[in-house]
ROVEX-801229 format. One line per field, with one value per residue (C-alpha): x, y, z; residue number from 1; residue in one letter. Coordinates in Angstrom, 2 decimals. Layout:
% ROVEX-801229
east (X/...)
north (Y/...)
up (Z/...)
k (NUM/...)
r (A/...)
% end
This chain:
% ROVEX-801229
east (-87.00/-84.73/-88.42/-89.33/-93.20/-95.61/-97.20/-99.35/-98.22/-100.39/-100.28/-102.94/-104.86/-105.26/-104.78/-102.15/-101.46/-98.39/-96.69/-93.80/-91.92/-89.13/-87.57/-87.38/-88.89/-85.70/-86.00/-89.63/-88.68/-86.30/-88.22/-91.54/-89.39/-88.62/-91.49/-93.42/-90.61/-90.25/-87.92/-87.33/-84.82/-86.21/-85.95/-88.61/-91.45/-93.55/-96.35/-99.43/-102.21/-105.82/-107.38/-104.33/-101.71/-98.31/-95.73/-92.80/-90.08/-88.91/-90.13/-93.96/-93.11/-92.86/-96.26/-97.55/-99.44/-98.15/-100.27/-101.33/-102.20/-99.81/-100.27/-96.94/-96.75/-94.52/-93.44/-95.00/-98.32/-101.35/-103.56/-107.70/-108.38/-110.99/-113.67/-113.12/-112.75/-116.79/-117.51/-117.06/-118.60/-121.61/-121.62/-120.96/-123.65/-126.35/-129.36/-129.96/-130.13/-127.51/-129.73/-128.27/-131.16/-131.33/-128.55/-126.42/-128.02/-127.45/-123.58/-123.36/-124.95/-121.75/-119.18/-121.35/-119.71/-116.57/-118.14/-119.35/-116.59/-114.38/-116.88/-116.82/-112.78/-113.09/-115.32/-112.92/-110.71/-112.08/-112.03/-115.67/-114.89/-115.31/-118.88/-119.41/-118.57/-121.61/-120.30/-118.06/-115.81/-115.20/-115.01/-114.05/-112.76/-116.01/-117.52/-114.78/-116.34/-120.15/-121.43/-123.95/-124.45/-124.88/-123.30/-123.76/-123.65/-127.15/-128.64/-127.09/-128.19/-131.89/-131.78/-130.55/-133.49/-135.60/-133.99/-134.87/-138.71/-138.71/-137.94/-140.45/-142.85/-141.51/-141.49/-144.96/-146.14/-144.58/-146.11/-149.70/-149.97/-148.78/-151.88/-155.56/-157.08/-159.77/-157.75/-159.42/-159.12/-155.62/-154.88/-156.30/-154.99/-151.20/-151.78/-152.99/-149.76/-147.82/-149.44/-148.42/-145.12/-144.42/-146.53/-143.86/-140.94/-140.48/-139.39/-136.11/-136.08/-135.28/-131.48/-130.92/-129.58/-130.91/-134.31/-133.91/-135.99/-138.53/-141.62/-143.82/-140.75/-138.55/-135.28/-134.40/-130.89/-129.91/-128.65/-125.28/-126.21/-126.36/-128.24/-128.89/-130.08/-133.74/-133.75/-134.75/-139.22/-139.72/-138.00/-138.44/-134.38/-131.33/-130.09/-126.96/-124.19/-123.09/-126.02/-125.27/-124.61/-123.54/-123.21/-122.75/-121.67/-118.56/-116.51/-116.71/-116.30/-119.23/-120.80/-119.96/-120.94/-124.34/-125.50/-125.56/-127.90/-131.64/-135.39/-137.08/-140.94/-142.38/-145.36/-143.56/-143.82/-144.10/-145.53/-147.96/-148.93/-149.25/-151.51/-153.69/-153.91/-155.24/-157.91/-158.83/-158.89/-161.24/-163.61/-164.06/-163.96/-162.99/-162.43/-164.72/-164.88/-163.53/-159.72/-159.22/-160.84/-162.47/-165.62/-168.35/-171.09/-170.12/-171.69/-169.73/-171.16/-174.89/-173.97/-174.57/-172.39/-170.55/-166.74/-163.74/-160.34/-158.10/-155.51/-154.13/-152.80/-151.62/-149.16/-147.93/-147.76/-145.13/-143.27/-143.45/-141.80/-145.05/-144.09/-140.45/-137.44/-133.90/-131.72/-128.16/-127.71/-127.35/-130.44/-132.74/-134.42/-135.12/-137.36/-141.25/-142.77/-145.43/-147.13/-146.98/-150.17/-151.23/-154.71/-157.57/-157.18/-161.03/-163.33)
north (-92.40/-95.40/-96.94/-95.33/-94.37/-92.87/-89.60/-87.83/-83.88/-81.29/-77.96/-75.01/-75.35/-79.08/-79.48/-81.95/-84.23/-87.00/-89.84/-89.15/-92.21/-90.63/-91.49/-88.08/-84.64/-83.06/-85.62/-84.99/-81.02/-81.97/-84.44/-81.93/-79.11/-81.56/-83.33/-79.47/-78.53/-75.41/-72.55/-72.66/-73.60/-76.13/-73.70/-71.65/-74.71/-75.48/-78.53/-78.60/-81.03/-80.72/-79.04/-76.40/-77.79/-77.10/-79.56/-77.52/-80.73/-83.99/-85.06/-84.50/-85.71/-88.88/-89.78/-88.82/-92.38/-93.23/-91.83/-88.66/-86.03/-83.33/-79.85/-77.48/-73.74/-71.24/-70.07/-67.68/-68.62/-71.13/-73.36/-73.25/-76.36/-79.07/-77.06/-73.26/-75.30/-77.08/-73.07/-71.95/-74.11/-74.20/-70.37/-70.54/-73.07/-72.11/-69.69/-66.67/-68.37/-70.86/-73.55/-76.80/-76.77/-78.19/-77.14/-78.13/-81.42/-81.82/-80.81/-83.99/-86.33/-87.26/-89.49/-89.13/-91.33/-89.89/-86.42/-87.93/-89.45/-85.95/-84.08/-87.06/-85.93/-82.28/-83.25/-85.72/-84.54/-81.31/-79.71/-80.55/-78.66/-75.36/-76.18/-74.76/-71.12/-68.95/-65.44/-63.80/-63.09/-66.33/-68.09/-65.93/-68.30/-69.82/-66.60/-66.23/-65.25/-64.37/-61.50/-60.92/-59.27/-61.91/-61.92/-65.46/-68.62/-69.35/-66.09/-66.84/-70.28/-69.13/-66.94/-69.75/-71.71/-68.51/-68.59/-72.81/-71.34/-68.21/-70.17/-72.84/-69.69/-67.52/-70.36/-71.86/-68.52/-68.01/-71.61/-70.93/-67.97/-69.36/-71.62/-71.14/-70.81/-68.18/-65.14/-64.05/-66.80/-67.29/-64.13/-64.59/-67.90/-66.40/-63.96/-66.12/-68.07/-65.26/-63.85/-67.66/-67.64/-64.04/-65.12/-68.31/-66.11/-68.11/-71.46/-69.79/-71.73/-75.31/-74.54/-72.60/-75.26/-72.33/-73.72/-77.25/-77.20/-75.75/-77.76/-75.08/-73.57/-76.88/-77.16/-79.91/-80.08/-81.19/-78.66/-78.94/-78.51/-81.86/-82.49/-86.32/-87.18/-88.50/-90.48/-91.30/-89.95/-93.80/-94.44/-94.57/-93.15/-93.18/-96.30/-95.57/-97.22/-94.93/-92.67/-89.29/-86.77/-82.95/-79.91/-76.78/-74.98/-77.35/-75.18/-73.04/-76.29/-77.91/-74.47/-74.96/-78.61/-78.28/-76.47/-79.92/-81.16/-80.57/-80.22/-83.02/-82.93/-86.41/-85.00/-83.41/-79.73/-79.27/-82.71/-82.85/-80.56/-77.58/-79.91/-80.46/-76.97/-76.09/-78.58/-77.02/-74.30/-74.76/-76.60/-73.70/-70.94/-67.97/-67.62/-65.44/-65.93/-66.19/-65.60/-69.48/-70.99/-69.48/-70.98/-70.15/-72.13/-73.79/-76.08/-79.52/-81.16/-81.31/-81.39/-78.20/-78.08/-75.89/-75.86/-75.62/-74.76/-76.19/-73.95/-75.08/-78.46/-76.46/-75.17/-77.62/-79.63/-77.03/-75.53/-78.12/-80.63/-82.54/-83.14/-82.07/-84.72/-83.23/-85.48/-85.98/-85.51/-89.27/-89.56/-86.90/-88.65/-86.48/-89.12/-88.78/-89.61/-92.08/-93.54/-89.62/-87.82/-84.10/-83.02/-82.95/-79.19/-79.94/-78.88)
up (-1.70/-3.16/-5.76/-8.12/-8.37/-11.36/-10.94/-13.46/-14.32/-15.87/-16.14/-14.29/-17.90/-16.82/-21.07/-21.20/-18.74/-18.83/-16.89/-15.05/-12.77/-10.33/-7.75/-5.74/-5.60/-7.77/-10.87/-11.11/-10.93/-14.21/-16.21/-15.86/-17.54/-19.91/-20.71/-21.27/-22.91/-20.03/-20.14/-16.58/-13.99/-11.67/-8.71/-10.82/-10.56/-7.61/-7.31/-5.85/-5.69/-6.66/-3.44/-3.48/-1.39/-2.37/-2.52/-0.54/-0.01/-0.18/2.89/1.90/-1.47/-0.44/0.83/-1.56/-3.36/-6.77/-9.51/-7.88/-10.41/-9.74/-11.51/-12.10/-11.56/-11.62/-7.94/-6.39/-8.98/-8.05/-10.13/-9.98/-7.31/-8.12/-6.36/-7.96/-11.50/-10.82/-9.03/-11.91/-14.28/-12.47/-12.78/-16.36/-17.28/-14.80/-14.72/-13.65/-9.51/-8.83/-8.17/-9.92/-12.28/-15.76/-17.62/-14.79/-14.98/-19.03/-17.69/-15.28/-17.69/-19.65/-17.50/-14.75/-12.13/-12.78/-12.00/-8.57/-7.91/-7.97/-6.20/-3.70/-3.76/-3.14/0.13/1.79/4.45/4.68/7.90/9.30/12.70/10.97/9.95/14.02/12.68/11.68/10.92/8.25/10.70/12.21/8.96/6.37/3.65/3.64/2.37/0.12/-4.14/-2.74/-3.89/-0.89/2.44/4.66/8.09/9.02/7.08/8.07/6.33/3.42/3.25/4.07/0.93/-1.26/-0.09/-0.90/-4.43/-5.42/-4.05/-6.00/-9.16/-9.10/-8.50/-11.31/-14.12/-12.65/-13.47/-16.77/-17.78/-16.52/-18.51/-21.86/-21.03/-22.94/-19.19/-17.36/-16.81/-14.16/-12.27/-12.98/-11.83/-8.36/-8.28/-8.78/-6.44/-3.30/-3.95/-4.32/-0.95/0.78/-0.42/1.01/4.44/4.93/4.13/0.35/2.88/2.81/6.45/4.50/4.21/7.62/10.40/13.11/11.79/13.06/15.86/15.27/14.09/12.21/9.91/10.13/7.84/5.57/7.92/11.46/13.97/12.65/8.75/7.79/4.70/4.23/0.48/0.77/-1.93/-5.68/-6.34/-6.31/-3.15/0.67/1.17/-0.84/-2.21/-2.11/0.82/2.61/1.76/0.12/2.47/2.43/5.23/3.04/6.46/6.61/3.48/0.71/-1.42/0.59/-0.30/-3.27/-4.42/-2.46/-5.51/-7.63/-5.01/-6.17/-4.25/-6.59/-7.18/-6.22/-8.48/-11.20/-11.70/-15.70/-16.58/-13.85/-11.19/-14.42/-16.17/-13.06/-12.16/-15.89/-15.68/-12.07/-13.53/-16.72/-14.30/-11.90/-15.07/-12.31/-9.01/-6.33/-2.65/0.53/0.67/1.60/-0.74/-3.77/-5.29/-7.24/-9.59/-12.79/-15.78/-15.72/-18.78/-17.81/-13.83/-11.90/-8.88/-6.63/-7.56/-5.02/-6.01/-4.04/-3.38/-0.57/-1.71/-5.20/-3.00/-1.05/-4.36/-5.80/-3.05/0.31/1.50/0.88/-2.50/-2.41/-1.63/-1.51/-3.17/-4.36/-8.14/-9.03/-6.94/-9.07/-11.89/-14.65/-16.21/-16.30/-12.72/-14.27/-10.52/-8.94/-10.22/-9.31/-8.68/-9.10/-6.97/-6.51/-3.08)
k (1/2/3/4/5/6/7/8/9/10/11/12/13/14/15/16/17/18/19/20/21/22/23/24/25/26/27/28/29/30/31/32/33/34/35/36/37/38/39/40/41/42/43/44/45/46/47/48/49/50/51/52/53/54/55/56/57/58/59/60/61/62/63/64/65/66/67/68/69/70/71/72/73/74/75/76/77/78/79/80/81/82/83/84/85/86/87/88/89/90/91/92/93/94/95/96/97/98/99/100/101/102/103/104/105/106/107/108/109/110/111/112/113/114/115/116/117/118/119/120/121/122/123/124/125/126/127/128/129/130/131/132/133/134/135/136/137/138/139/140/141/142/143/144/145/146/147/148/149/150/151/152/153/154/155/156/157/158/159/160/161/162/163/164/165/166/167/168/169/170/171/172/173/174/175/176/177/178/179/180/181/182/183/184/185/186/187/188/189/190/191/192/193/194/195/196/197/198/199/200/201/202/203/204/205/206/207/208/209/210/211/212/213/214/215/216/217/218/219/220/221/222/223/224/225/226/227/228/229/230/231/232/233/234/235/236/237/238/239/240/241/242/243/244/245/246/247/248/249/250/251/252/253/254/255/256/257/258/259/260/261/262/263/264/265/266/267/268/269/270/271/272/273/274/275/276/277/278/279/280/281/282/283/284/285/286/287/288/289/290/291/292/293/294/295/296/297/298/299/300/301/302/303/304/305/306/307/308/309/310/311/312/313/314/315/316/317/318/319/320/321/322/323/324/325/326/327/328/329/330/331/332/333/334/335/336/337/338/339/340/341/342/343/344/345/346/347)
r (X/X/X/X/X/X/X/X/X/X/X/X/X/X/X/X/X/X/X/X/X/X/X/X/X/X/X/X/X/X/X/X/X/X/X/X/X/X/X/X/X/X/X/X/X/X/X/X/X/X/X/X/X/X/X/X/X/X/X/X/X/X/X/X/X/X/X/X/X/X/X/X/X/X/X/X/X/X/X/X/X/X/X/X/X/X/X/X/X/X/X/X/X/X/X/X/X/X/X/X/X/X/X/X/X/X/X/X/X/X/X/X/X/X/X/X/X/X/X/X/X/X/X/X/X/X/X/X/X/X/X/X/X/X/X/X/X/X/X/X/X/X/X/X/X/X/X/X/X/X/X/X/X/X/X/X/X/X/X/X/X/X/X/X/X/X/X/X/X/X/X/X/X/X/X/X/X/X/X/X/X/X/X/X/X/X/X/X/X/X/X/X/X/X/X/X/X/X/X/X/X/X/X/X/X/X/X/X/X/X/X/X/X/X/X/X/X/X/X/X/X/X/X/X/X/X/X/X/X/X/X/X/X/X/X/X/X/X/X/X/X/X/X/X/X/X/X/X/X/X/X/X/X/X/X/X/X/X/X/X/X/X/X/X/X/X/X/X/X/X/X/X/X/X/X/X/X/X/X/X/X/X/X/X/X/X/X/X/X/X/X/X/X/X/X/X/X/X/X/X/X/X/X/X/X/X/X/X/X/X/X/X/X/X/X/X/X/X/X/X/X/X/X/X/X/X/X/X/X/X/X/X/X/X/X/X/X/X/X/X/X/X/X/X/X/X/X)
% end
C-alpha cells in the first residue's frame, strides 16, 4: 500500500470515533494507540468491521475502501456488530412482544434515513443461501439469543405472527372496556373473537414460508420467506425503487431487523375501527342469538328495527389481511388514515 487512505477508528463503546490516514495496516495499529491514548503494544490490538469481521493482515487491509469505520479491540476480545447493537435496542425500547410497535417507532423517528440506511448495511452481503435451512440444527447461528423452543425457523416465525395478532387482540380489548358501552354485549362480542382467533390458530400462518401454498391459511411470504413491503395505507405497492424487501429466514440479522417491519391497519385500529365498534355496539344495546351473528330488537331514535352486529367483518377489520398491509418502516404512516373508515358493523 504506497497512498495513503482515511479510515474512521472507534472503540467497542462506539463513543469516540476519529480520523486516521495510513498508509498500511502497522501505522494504523500505532497512530490508534496513539490517538486513544492506549496502554498497549500494537501486537495487543485487533480491528474488525461493523458486521464482525476481523481484520487479521495486510493483505485484507488493503481493500478495504477509504473511510471505513473501523472499531479497535483488544485480541482475543470482540465488539457488539451493527445488528446485536439495533437487537438490543429494540429489546430495550420495546413491549412486552417484540413486535416493532410504537415505541420502536418514536426510536426511528430521529435521523431516520440514516437508520435505514444502516439497517440497509447489516442486510447486504449476507449469505442468502442459508435462508434454505429450517432446523436448529442445520442453522444454528440463526437461532443464536432466542429464548424459545422452536425446532425449525418456520415455528418460530409462526409464533411471532401469533404474537403481532395476540396484541392487537389484547389492547382492542383493554380499549373496549375503558369504553361507556353494553356490557353484556361486549362481553359476547370479545368472546366470539376470542373463539375466531383461537379457531385460525391467532394467523400465526402469515410469517411461516411452509404456509405459502396454501390458499385458506396463506402467508404474507413466498416459498422461500420473502417478505415484499406492500406499501404506504394510501398506496397500491411500495414507492420505493428497488422496493423494500426482507426474508427473516436468510440470518439472525434478517431475524433480527424484520422486527422494524410492521402489519399496518388500512382502517386504523385506535382512531377508527374502536370507534365503529362502540357505535355498533350502542345501536344493538346487547347481543343474543345465533353464534354467527347475534341480533336482537332495538329503539333507533323512533325506528324499530332488527339490529345485526356484524362480527364477521369486525374481525377481518382488526386482524386480516383485509385490512392489514405489511410494510417497511419508512412505509408505515403513523399519521391519521383520513379516506379509510371502519364500520358501520351493521346486518
Amino acid at each position: 500500500m504506497t497512498t495513503t487512505k482515511g479510515f474512521k477508528v472507534t472503540d467497542a463503546d462506539r463513543k469516540t470515533r476519529v480520523g486516521i490516514a495510513v498508509k498500511n495496516f502497522d501505522e494504523l495499529k500505532k497512530k490508534t494507540i496513539d490517538k486513544f491514548k492506549l496502554k498497549f503494544l500494537p501486537g495487543q490490538i485487533d480491528f474488525q468491521t461493523t458486521d464482525g469481521t476481523i481484520i487479521e493482515n495486510e493483505e485484507y487491509f488493503q481493500t478495504l475502501p477509504p473511510q471505513t469505520l473501523l472499531i479497535w479491540v483488544k485480541v482475543g476480545e470482540k465488539a457488539p456488530t451493527d445488528a446485536e447493537i439495533l437487537y438490543k435496542t429494540i429489546r430495550e425500547v420495546n413491549d412486552e412482544y417484540l413486535t416493532a410497535g410504537e415505541k420502536v417507532q418514536q426510536f426511528f423517528t430521529e435521523k431516520m434515513k440514516n437508520k435505514v440506511f444502516k439497517l440497509a448495511e447489516v442486510l447486504k452481503g449476507l449469505d442468502k443461501d442459508s435462508a434454505k435451512f429450517s432446523s436448529r440444527s442445520e442453522h444454528p447461528e440463526w437461532f443464536e439469543g432466542l429464548n424459545t423452543n422452536s425446532k425449525t425457523k418456520e415455528e418460530y416465525m409462526f409464533r411471532r405472527a401469533q404474537d403481532r395478532i395476540r396484541t392487537y387482540f389484547y389492547k382492542t380489548k383493554d380499549e373496549l372496556n375503558k369504553k361507556d358501552v353494553p356490557r353484556n354485549a361486549l362481553r359476547e362480542l370479545i368472546t366470539e373473537l376470542d373463539s375466531k382467533l383461537k379457531l385460525n390458530k391467532y394467523l400465526g400462518y402469515y410469517f411461516n414460508r411452509a404456509n405459502a401454498g396454501d390458499e385458506n391459511m396463506k402467508s404474507i411470504c413466498d416459498q422461500n420467506g420473502n417478505f415484499q413491503c406492500q406499501g404506504r395505507w394510501d398506496k397500491e405497492q411500495c414507492l420505493y425503487h428497488p422496493s423494500h424487501s426482507i426474508n427473516p429466514y436468510a440470518s439472525r440479522e434478517a431475524r433480527i431487523v424484520f422486527q422494524t417491519w410492521n402489519l399496518d391497519h388500512n382502517k386504523e385500529r385506535s382512531r377508527s375501527i374502536i370507534p365503529a365498534v362502540c357505535a355498533a355496539l350502542h345501536s344493538v344495546g346487547r347481543l343474543s342469538g345465533n353464534d354467527k351473528v347475534r341480533k336482537l330488537l332495538d329503539h333507533v331514535g323512533d325506528v324499530h328495527a332488527d339490529k345485526c352486529l356484524d362480527v364477521k367483518s369486525i374481525f377481518n377489520d382488526l386482524f386480516t389481511v383485509n385490512n392489514l398491509k405489511f410494510v417497511h418502516i419508512v412505509c408505515h404512516d403513523k399519521g391519521a388514515h383520513v379516506h379509510a373508515k371502519a364500520g358501520p358493523y351493521l346486518l
